[in-house]
C-alpha positions in Angstrom: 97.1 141.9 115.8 100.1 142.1 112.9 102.1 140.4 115.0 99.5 137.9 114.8 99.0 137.6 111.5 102.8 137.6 110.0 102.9 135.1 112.7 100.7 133.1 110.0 102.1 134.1 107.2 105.2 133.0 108.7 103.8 129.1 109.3 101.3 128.9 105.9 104.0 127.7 103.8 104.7 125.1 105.4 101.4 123.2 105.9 100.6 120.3 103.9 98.1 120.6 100.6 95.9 118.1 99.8 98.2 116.8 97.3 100.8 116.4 99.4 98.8 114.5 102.1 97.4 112.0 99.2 101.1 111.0 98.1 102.1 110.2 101.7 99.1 108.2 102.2 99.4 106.4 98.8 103.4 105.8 99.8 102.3 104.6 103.5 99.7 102.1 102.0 102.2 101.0 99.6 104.8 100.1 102.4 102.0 98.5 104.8 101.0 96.0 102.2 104.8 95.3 101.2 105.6 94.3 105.3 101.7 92.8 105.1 103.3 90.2 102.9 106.4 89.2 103.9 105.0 88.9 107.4 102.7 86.5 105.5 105.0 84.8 103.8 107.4 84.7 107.0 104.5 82.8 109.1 103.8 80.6 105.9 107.2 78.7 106.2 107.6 78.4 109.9 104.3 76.9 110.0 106.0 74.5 106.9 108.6 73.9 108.6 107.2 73.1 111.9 105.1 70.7 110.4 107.5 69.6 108.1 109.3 69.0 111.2 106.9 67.2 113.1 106.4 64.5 110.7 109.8 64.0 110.3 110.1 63.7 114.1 106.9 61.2 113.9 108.1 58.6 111.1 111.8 58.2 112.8 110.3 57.4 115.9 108.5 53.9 114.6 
């Protein structure tokens, strides 16, 4: 049994507060939206330019 518990006392220290859990999750949401948009913004201008292209491609051709 006290092998047991120093066993725990050993690993206590190291597990996460509630604190600690809240600023990861705050830094994680932060980074998701970030990537959220650029991947936006990414799909924005190859949609422009595709289309950009197309016409292009479509008044030459007359």
């Amino acid at each position: 049994m006290e092998t047991r518990v120093s066993a725990l006392e050993v690993i206590i220290p190291m597990l996460a507060t509630r604190e600690d859990l809240a600023k990861h999750e705050t830094a994680t949401q932060a980074a998701i939206n970030q990537q959220t948009w650029k991947i936006i913004a990414w799909v924005t201008g190859v949609f422009a330019m595709s289309t950009a292209t197309s016409i292009f491609i479509a008044t030459r051709l007359h």
